[in-house]
N, C-alpha and C positions, 0 to 999 in steps of 0.2 A: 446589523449583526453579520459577522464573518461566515462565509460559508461553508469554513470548514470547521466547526463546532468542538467541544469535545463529548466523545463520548466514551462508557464504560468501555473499557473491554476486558470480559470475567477470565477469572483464573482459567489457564492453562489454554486461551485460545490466543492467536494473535490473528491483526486484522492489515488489509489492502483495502486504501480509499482513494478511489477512483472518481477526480473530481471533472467537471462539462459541465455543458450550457446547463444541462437539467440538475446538477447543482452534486451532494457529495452521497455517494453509493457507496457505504461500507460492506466488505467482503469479511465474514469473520469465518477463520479455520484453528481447527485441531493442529500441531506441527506435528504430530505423532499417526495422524490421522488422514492416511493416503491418498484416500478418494477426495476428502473435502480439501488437502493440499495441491491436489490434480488440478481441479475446479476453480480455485486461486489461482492459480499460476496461468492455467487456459487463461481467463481472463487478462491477465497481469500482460503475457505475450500477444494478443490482441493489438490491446491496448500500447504498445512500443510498436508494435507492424503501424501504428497511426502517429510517429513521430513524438507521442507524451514523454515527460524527464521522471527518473523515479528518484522520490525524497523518505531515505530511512531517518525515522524521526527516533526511535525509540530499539533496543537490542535488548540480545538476552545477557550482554554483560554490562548492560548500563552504560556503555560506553556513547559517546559523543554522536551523533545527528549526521547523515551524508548523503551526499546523490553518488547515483549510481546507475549503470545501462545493463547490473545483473542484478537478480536478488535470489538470496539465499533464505529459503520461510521458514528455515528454523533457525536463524538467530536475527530476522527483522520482525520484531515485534508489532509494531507500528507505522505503516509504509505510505506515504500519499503519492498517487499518480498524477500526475496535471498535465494539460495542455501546453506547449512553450508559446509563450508571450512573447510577441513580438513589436517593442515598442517603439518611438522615437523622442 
């Protein structure tokens, strides 16, 4: 099983999944909702002070999937943070 699953995300939230060793921790927030957008984002900038890539998987206008070194929470719906792999 892939460890990054899918899961619900109910109307009018959007979520940050912040994937590591201990596997995937969804962030779900209100965009309209300051505190818990606050809360997101803390987290979100954490996580890039630790070198992670951010993958907009999902928008509010349906538009097409990207990475990115900013994010916008009220038009990324669907966000995954990951580790950069480094292989050979």
């Amino acid at each position: 099983m892939s460890t990054l699953s899918k899961i619900e995300i109910p109307d009018g939230y959007h979520v940050i999944r912040f994937l590591d060793n201990s596997g995937d921790t969804p962030v779900l927030f209100r965009p309209d909702v300051e505190a818990e957008v606050k809360e997101a984002m803390d987290k979100w900038e954490e996580k890039m002070e630790l070198g992670m890539k951010t993958f907009v998987l999902q928008t509010t206008d349906g538009g097409e999937g990207y990475v990115t070194r900013t994010l916008d929470p009220t038009t990324a719906v669907e966000t995954v943070v990951s580790p950069i792999y480094v292989g050979g």
